[in-house]
N, C-alpha and C positions, 0 to 999 in steps of 0.2 A: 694180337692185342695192341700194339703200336699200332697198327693202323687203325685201330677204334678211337685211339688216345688221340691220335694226329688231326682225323676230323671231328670231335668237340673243341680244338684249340684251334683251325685253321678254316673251320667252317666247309670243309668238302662234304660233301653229298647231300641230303634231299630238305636240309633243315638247317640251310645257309640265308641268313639274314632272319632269322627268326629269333627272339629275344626267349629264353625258357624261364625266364624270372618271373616274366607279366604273365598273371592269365587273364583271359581275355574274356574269355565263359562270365568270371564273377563281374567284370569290370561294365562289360554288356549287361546283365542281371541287374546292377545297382544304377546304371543308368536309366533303365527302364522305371526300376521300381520311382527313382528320384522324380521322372515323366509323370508314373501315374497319381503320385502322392502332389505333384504340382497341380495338375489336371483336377483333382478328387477336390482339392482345397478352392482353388477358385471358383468349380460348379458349388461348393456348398456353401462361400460365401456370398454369391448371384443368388442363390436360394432363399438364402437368410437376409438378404437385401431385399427382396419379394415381398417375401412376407410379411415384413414390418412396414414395407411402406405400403402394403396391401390392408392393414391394421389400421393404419394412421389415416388410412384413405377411407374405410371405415366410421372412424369418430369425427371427420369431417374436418380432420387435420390438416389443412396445406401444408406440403414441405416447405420449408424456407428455400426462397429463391439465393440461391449465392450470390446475384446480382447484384442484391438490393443491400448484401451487407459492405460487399464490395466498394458500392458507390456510397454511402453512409458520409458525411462528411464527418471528416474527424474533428474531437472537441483537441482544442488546444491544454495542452498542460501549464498550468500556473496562474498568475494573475492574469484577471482580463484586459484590454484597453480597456479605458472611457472611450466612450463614443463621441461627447463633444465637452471637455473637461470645464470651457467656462460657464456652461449652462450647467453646472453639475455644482461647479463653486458657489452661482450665484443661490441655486435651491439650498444649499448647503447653509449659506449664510441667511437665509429668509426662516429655513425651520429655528435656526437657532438667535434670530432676533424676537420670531414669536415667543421663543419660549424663556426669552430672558422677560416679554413682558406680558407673562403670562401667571397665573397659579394654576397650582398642581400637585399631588403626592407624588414624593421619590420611592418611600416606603408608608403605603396605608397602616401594615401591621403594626409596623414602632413606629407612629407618627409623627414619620418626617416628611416634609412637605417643601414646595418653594414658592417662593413669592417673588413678583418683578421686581427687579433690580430696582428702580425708583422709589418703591415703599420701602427696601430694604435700606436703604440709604436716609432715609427721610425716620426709619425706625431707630437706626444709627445717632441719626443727630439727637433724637428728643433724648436719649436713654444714653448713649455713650457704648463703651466699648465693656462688653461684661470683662469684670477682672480675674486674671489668671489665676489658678489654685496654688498655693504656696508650692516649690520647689524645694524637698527635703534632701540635702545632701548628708549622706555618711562618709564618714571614714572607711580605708579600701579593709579585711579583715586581716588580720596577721596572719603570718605564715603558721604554715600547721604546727611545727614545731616549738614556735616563740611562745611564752607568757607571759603574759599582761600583767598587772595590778588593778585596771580598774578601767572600763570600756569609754571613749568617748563619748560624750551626748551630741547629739545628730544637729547640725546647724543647719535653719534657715536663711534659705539665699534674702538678699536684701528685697528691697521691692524699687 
C-alpha cells in the first residue's frame, strides 16, 4: 500500500508526466465541435451572401461599388468660403439699391408695401412726420398688502 501511495506522489511507473485533472477526451470533443460550428457559420453566411446578391442581380440592382463611395469627395462641415467675396459685395449692393428704388409688396395680405426711397422722402416733406399716439403713464400698483384711499389718475406725457 506505500508503494501505491509513493508512486501518485513521486510519479514512478507508467502514468509519469501525465496531468489526471485534464481530460483530454472532452477538451478534443469541444474543440472540434468549436471547428465545426466555425466551419457551419461561415458556409451559411457565403450562402446567404449568394443569394441576395443573386436577388438583387435579378431586379437589376447593381451592388454599390465601394469604390465609388470611397472616392466621394467629402462636403465640408460649416459655413462655406465665398468664392470671390468682392463680387459677392458688389451683387449684394446692386440688388439692394434696386430695391431701395423700386416699389413692391412686403406683405400683399396686410398691405404693406415699399416705395423708393426718393418718394418717400419727398412724401415726408409735403405731409411731415405723422404724430405719435399719446404716451399714458401710470402709477407703479401698490403692494398687495397696503390700502389706498383713492387711485391716481393716469398722467399724460407731455408732447
Amino acid at each position: 500500500m506505500s508503494e501505491k501511495h509513493g508512486k501518485e506522489h513521486h510519479g514512478h511507473g507508467s502514468d509519469a508526466g501525465f496531468d489526471s485533472e485534464v481530460d483530454v477526451r472532452s477538451l478534443v470533443k469541444f474543440t472540434v465541435a468549436i471547428l465545426v460550428l466555425t466551419i457551419g457559420s461561415m458556409g451559411l453566411m457565403f450562402g446567404l451572401n449568394k443569394a441576395l446578391v443573386a436577388t438583387s442581380v435579378e431586379k437589376n440592382e447593381r451592388p454599390p461599388s465601394p469604390l465609388a463611395e470611397a472616392n466621394k469627395p467629402a462636403q465640408p462641415v460649416g459655413p462655406l468660403l465665398e468664392v470671390s467675396p468682392p463680387r459677392n459685395w458688389q451683387t449684394y449692393k446692386k440688388a439692394e439699391a434696386e430695391h431701395l428704388k423700386s416699389y413692391g409688396w412686403i406683405e400683399k395680405e396686410k398691405g404693406v408695401a415699399h416705395i423708393p426711397i426718393e418718394r418717400a422722402i419727398d412724401i415726408v416733406a409735403e405731409k411731415g412726420l405723422p404724430e405719435p399716439p399719446p404716451v399714458v403713464v401710470t402709477a407703479p400698483a401698490p403692494p398687495s398688502g397696503a390700502t389706498t384711499s383713492a387711485a391716481p389718475a393716469p398722467a399724460v406725457a407731455p408732447k
